[in-house]
N, C-alpha and C positions, 0 to 999 in steps of 0.2 A: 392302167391305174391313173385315175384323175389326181387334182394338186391336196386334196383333202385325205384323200386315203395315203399320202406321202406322206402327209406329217403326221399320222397317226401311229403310236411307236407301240412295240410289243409288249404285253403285260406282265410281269413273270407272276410265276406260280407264287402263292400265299403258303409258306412251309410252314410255321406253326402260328396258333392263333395265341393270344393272351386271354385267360380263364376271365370272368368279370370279379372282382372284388367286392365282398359286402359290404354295407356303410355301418359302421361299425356302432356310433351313437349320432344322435345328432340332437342338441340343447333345445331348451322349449324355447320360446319364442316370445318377448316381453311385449305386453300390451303400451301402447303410447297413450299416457295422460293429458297431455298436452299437445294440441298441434301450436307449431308458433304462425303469429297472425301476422299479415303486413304494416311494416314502423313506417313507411314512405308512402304516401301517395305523389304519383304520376300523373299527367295528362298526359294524351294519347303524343301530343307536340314532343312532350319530356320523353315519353317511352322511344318514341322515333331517335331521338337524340342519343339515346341509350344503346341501344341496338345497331347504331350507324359507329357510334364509339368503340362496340363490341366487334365490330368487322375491322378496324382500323386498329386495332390493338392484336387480333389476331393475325393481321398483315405483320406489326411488328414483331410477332414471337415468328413466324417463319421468315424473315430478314436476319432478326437477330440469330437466327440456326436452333431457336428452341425446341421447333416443333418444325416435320419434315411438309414442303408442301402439300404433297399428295394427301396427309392428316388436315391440313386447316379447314377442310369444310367440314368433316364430321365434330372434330373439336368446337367451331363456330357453331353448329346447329345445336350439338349437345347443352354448351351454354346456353343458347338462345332458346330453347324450350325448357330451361331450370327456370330461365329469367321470367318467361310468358308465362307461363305454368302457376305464376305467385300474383300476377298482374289481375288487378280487379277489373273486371269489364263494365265498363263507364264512357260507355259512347256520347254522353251529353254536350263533350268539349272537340270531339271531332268536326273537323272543318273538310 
């Protein structure tokens, strides 16, 4: 028996299963009238600025014990592609 089939542990048997539930209603779904536009314009410099303050802010909520380390990258990136996601691409000021 190699070191892999040792940590391999026994399955037990599946004694009863759970039947599936039907979805009982589900609401219609409101059309959006409006999307909202962007109030800020950025240069690519200001977005950089932006995004480096958003990593340094996320250091402090896992210092402060807000958020567990192992979460700050996914919480970090989740922001940071709300943030892109809104950013007008306007490379004319890239350096």
């Amino acid at each position: 028996m190699n070191d892999n089939e040792k940590k391999v542990k026994e399955i037990s048997r599946i004694k009863k299963a759970e039947p599936v539930k039907p979805v009982e209603r589900v609401s219609k779904i409101e059309s959006v009238s409006r999307v909202r536009q962007p109030t800020l314009a950025l240069s690519a410099k200001e977005r950089q600025k932006l995004l480096k303050l958003l990593e340094e802010e996320a250091n402090e909520l896992v210092k402060n014990g807000l958020i567990p380390e192992k979460d700050k990258d996914v919480v970090t990136k989740a922001v940071e592609y709300a943030l892109t996601s809104s950013f007008i691409d306007d490379d004319s000021d890239v350096e």
